[in-house]
LOVEX-848566 format. One record per residue (C-alpha): residue in three letters; x, y negated, z. Coordinates in steps of 0.1 Angstrom, whole numbers, padded with zeros to 4 digits, always signed. Example, Ala and Ser with C-alpha at 12.3 -4.5 7.8 and 13.67 -1.06 7.14 Angstrom:
ALA+0123+0045+0078;SER+0137+0011+0071;
//
This chain:
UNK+0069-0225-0229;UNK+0078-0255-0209;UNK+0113-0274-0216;UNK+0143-0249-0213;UNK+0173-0258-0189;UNK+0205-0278-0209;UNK+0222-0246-0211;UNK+0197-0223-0216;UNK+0177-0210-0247;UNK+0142-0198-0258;UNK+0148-0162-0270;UNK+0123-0129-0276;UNK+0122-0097-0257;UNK+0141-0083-0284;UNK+0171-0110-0283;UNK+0180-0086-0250;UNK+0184-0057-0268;UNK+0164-0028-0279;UNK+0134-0019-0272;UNK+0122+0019-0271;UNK+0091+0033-0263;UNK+0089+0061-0243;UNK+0073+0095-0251;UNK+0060+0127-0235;UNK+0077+0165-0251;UNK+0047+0193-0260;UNK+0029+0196-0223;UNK+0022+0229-0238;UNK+0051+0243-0236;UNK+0067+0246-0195;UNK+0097+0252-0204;UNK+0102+0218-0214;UNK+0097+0206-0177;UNK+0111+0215-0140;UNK+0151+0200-0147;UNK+0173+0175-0134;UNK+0163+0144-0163;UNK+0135+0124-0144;UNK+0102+0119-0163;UNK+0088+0079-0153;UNK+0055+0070-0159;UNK+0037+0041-0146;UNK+0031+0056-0111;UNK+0068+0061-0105;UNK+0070+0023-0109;UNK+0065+0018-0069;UNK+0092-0011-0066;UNK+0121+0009-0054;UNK+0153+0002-0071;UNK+0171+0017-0092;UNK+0151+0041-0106;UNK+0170+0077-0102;UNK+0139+0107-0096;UNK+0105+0107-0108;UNK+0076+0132-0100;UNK+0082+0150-0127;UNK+0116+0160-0147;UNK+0125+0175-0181;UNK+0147+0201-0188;UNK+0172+0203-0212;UNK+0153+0213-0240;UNK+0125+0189-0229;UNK+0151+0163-0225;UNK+0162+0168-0260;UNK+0125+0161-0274;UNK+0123+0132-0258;UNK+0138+0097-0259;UNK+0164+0093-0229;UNK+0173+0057-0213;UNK+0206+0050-0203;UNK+0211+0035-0171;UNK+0207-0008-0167;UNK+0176-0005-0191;UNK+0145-0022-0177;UNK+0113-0001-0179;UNK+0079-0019-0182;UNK+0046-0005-0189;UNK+0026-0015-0219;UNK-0001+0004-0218;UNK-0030+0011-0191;UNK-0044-0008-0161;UNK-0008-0016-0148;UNK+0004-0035-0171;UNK+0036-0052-0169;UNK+0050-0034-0138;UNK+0085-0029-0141;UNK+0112-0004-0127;UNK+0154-0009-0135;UNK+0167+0027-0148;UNK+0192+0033-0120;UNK+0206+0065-0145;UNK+0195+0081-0177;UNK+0160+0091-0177;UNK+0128+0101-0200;UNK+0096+0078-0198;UNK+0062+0084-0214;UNK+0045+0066-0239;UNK+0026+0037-0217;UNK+0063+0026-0214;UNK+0085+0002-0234;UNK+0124+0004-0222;UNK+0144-0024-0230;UNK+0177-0015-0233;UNK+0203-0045-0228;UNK+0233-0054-0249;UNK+0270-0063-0235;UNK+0262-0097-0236;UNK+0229-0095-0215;UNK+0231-0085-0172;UNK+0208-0057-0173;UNK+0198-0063-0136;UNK+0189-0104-0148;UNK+0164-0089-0181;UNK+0146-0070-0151;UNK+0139-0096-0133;UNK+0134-0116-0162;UNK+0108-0089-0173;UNK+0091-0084-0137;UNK+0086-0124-0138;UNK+0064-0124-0173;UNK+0046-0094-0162;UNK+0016-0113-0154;UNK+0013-0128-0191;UNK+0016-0094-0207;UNK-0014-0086-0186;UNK-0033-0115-0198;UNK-0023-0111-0233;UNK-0040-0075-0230;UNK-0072-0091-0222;UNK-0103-0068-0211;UNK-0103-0033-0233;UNK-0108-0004-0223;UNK-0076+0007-0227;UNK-0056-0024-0222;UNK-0023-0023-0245;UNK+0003-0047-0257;UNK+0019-0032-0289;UNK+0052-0028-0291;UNK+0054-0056-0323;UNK+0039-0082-0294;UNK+0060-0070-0265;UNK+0092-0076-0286;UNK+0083-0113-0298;UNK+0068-0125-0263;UNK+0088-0157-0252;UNK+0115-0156-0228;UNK+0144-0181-0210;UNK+0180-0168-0218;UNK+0204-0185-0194;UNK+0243-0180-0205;UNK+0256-0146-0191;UNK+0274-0158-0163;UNK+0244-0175-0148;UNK+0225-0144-0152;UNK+0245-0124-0135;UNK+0245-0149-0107;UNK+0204-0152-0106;UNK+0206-0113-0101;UNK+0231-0113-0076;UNK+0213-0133-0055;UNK+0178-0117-0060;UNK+0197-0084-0057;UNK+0202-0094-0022;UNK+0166-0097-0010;UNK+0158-0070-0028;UNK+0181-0056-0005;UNK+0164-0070+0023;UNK+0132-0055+0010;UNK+0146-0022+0009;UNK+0155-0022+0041;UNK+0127-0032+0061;UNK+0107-0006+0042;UNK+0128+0017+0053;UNK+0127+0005+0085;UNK+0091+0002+0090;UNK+0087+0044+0074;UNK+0110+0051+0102;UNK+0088+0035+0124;UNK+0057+0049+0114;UNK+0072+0084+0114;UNK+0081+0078+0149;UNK+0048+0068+0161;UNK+0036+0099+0144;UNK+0060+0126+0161;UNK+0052+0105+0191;UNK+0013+0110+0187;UNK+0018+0146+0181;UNK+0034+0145+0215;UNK+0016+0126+0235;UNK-0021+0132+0223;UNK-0017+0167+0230;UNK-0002+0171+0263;UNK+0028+0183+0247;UNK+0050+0154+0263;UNK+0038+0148+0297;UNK+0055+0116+0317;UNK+0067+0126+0348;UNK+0044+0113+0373;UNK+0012+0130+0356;UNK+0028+0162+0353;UNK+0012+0178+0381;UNK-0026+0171+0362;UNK-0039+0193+0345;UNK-0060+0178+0314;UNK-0095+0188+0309;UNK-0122+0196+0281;UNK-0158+0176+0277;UNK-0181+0169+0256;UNK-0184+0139+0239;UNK-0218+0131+0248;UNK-0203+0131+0283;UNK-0178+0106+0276;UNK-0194+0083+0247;UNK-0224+0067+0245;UNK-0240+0047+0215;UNK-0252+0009+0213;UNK-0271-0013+0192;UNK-0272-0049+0190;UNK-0296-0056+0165;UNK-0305-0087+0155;UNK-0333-0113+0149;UNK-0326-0115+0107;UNK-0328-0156+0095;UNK-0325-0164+0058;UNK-0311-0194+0064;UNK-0286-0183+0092;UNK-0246-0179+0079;UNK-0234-0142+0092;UNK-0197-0130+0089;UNK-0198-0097+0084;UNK-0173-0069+0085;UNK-0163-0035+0071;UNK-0139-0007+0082;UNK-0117+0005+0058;UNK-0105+0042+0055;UNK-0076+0063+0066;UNK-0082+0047+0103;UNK-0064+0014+0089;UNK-0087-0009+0111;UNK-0114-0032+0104;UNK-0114-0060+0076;UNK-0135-0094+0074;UNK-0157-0089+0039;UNK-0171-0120+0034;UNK-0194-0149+0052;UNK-0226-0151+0035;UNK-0261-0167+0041;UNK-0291-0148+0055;UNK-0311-0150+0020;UNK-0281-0141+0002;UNK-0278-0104+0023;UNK-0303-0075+0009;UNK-0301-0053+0036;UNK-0317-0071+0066;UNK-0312-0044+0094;UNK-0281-0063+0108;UNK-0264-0058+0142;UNK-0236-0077+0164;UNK-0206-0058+0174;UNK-0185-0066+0201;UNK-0151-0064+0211;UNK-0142-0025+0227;UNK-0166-0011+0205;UNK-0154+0022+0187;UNK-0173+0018+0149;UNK-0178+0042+0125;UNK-0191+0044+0092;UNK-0220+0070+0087;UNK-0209+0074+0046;UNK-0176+0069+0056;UNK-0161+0086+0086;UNK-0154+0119+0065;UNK-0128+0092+0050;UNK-0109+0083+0082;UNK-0135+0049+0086;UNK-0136+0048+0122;UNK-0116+0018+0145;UNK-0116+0001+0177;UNK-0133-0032+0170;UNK-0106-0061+0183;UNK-0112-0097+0195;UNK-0107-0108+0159;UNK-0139-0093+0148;UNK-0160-0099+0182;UNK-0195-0113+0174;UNK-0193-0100+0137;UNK-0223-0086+0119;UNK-0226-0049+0103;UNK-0254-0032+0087;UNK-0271-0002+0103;UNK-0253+0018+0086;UNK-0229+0017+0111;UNK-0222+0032+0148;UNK-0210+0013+0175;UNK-0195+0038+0204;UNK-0185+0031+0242;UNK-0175+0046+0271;UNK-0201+0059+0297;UNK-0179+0056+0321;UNK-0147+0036+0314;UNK-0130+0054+0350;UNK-0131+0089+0326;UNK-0122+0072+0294;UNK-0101+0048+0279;UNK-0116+0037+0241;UNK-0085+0024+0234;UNK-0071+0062+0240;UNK-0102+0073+0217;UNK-0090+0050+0193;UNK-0058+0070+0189;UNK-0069+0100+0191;UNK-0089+0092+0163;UNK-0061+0087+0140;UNK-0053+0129+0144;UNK-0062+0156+0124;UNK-0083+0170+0157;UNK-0104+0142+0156;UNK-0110+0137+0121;UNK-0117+0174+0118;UNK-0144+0169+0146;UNK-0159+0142+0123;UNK-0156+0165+0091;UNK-0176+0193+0107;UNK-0201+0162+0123;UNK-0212+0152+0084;UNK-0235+0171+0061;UNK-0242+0165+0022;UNK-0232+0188-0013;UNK-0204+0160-0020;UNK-0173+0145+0002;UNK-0185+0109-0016;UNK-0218+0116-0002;UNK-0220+0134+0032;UNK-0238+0114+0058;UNK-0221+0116+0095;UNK-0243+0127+0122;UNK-0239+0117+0158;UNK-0256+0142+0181;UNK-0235+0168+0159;UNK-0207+0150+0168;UNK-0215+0141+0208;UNK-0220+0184+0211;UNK-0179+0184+0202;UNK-0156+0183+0228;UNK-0118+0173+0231;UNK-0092+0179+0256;UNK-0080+0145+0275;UNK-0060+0133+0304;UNK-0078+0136+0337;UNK-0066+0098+0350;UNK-0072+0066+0325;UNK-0039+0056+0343;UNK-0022+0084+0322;UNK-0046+0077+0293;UNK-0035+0038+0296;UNK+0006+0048+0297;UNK+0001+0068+0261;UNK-0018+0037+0248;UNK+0008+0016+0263;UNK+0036+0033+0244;UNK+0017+0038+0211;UNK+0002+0002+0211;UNK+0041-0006+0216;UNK+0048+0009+0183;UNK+0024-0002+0161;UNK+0035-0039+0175;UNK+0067-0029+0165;UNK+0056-0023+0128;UNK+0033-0049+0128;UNK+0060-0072+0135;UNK+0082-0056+0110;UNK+0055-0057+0083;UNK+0056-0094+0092;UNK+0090-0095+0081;UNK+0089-0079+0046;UNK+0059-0099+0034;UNK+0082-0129+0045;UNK+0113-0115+0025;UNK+0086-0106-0004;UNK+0073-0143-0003;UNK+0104-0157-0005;UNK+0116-0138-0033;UNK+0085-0143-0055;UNK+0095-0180-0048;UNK+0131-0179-0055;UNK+0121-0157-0090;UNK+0096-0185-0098;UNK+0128-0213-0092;UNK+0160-0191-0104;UNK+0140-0177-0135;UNK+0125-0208-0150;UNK+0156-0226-0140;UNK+0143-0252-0116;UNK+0172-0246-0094;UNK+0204-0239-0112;UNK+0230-0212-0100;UNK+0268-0229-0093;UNK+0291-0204-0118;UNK+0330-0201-0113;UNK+0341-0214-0146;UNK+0315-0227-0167;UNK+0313-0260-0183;UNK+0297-0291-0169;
//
C-alpha cells in the first residue's frame, strides 16, 4: 500500500468492525420464505442505494434461521463471478452465503466503509484469481489492507460522494421514465391507436412484406492483405456495434459484404433474439459476413425504413420474426426470409405520417441518449473523485480538526 495521508492509518477490513457471512435457511422448507426481511444475494447488488427489498424475503421463522444485518453494514460478495460488488444495508436484512457483511462500529461512518469497500473491490477480484469457483475466504477478506482516515474526514468523504450518488440516482430515474414513455408512446403510435390530427381521415392499410422490402447484397472481392472493419448487431434491438478491425488473412469466413447506411440488418441466428437495426452513418461501408441480411425499401414513397426500424422494436414484429425462423432450439433456429416477406403488417398509408411517428420517437430516444450521456459523466466523475477522496490525494477541509 502506497504512503498513507499524515492523519490517516493502515488498518484491516476487520479494524471496521465485524464481519459476518451471510447464509441461506432450509430451501426445503417454504415456510421459511414469502415475508417482509429481504433476502440479498449477489444479483440484488445492482448499485441502488440503500439496500431495503430484494427478490426474495424471509419470513419470520426463516428470518430467525438466518443471520440478519442491521442497517449501515456494507454487503460485499465473496464468492462467485462477481466478486467484490458491493451494496450498503439501507435496513435489516438476510444475505446468502457468497456474502460477507461488514458491520461498522460507532467510531467508523458506515456510508465511508462502503465506499471504502466498493473502491478495493477490484483487488478482491484479483486476489481470487482464475478457479472455478472464484472465492476469497473470509480469514483473507478480514486481513485485506485498507486506508482509515479519522471519523470526521470519513464522514465528510461520504458526504460528498453521497451527493453524486445522488446525482446517479436521479438520472436513472430519469432516463426509466423516459424509456417508459417512449414505450407507452410506441404502443400508441405504431398501432394507430393515436392518430395526429391531420392524418386522421387515412385509413391505414395491410401488405405484405415482400411488397414493401426488398433484399441486397454487396458482396465483396475478399483480399488477404486488405484491413476490413466489421460489424455485429447486438440483441434486444439495441443497435449495431463496431467488433473489431482485422486483416483479410486474419478473417476465416471469406463470404464478406458492404453494408450501407439505410439498410435494415438482420442476423439469420439471431433475429429470434431481437438482432435486427437500421444501419446508421456510423457504420456505412462496414463489412458483415453472409450470415447477415441487408433489407430496403422497394419503394421508399410506401415505406419509410426508419418507421420499419421502430416497428421492429414491438412485440408484432418480433413475433413475425419468431414464426419466420425454424430449428429444435431458440439458440439454434435459422431465420428465413421468404417466410418472413409472405407476413404482412398494417402501416400508415402516407410516409408523411410514417415520418411524423419517427419524428417523435427519434425525439425520444435523443432525449435518453442525451441523458445517458449525462450519467456516464456523473459515473466518471465519481470513480475519479473515489480514486482522489479514498486514497487521500485530495484531503476533505473538517470543522474542528487539528492542523
Amino acid at each position: 500500500m502506497k504512503t498513507v495521508p499524515h492523519g490517516w492509518r493502515t488498518g484491516r477490513v476487520a479494524d471496521f468492525g465485524a464481519v459476518v457471512t451471510g447464509s441461506t435457511p432450509p430451501t426445503s422448507d417454504e415456510a421459511n420464505f414469502g415475508g417482509l426481511t429481504p433476502f440479498v444475494t449477489p444479483g440484488d447488488l445492482d448499485g441502488n442505494l440503500p439496500i431495503v427489498a430484494a427478490e426474495r424475503s424471509l419470513s419470520p421463522q426463516g428470518a430467525r434461521k438466518s443471520r440478519l444485518i442491521p442497517q449501515s453494514a456494507t454487503l460485499i460478495v465473496c464468492i462467485g463471478s462477481t466478486i467484490g460488488k458491493t451494496g450498503l444495508a439501507g435496513r435489516e436484512l438476510a444475505t446468502n452465503q457468497q456474502i460477507n457483511a461488514v458491520i461498522p462500529t460507532p467510531d467508523h461512518c458506515g456510508t465511508f466503509v462502503y465506499y471504502e469497500l466498493t473502491r478495493i473491490g477490484s483487488s478482491l477480484r484479483r486476489l481470487a484469481g482464475k478457479q472455478a469457483v472464484p472465492i476469497v475466504s473470509k480469514g483473507q477478506f478480514k486481513e485485506f489492507p485498507v486506508r482509515i482516515p479519522p471519523i470526521g474526514e470519513q464522514r465528510a468523504i461520504a458526504q460528498i460522494l453521497q451527493t453524486w450518488d445522488r446525482g446517479i440516482s436521479a438520472t436513472s430515474q430519469l432516463i426509466g421514465a423516459q424509456q417508459n414513455r417512449k414505450r407507452g408512446l410506441m404502443q400508441q403510435l405504431l398501432t394507430g391507436k393515436r392518430r395526429f390530427k391531420e392524418f386522421k381521415g387515412e385509413r391505414w392499410r395491410r401488405l405484405r412484406l415482400g411488397d414493401l422490402l426488398d433484399s441486397v447484397d454487396r458482396y465483396i472481392t475478399f483480399n488477404d492483405e486488405h484491413s476490413y472493419k466489421l460489424a455485429s448487431i447486438r440483441r434486444r434491438s439495441e443497435g449495431l456495434f463496431f467488433r473489431e478491425e482485422l486483416r483479410g488473412d486474419a478473417i476465416k469466413t471469406k463470404v464478406m459484404k458492404t453494408i450501407r447506411t439505410g439498410d435494415f440488418l438482420l442476423s439469420k441466428m439471431q433475429v429470434v433474439h431481437g438482432a435486427w437495426a437500421l444501419v446508421t452513418p456510423e457504420f456505412d461501408g462496414m463489412f458483415v459476413s453472409d450470415s447477415y441480411i441487408a433489407l430496403v425499401p422497394r419503394d421508399s414513397r410506401r415505406l419509410k425504413i426508419e418507421f420499419l426500424n421502430y416497428l421492429s422494436q414491438t412485440r408484432q414484429l418480433r413475433h413475425l420474426a419468431y414464426l419466420s425462423c425454424h430449428g429444435v432450439h431458440i439458440e439454434k433456429m435459422t431465420f428465413n426470409l421468404d417466410d418472413f416477406l409472405h407476413e404482412s403488417i398494417e402501416i400508415p398509408t402516407t410516409t408523411e405520417e410514417q415520418a411524423k411517428i419517427v419524428s417523435v420517437l427519434s425525439t425520444c430516444d435523443r432525449e435518453i441518449n442525451l441523458l445517458q450521456r449525462q450519467l456516464a459523466a456523473l459515473k466518471e466523475q465519481k470513480r475519479g473523485l473515489m480514486q482522489k477522496l479514498l486514497t487521500g490525494q485530495v484531503r476533505v477541509k473538517v470543522k474542528g480538526a487539528r492542523k
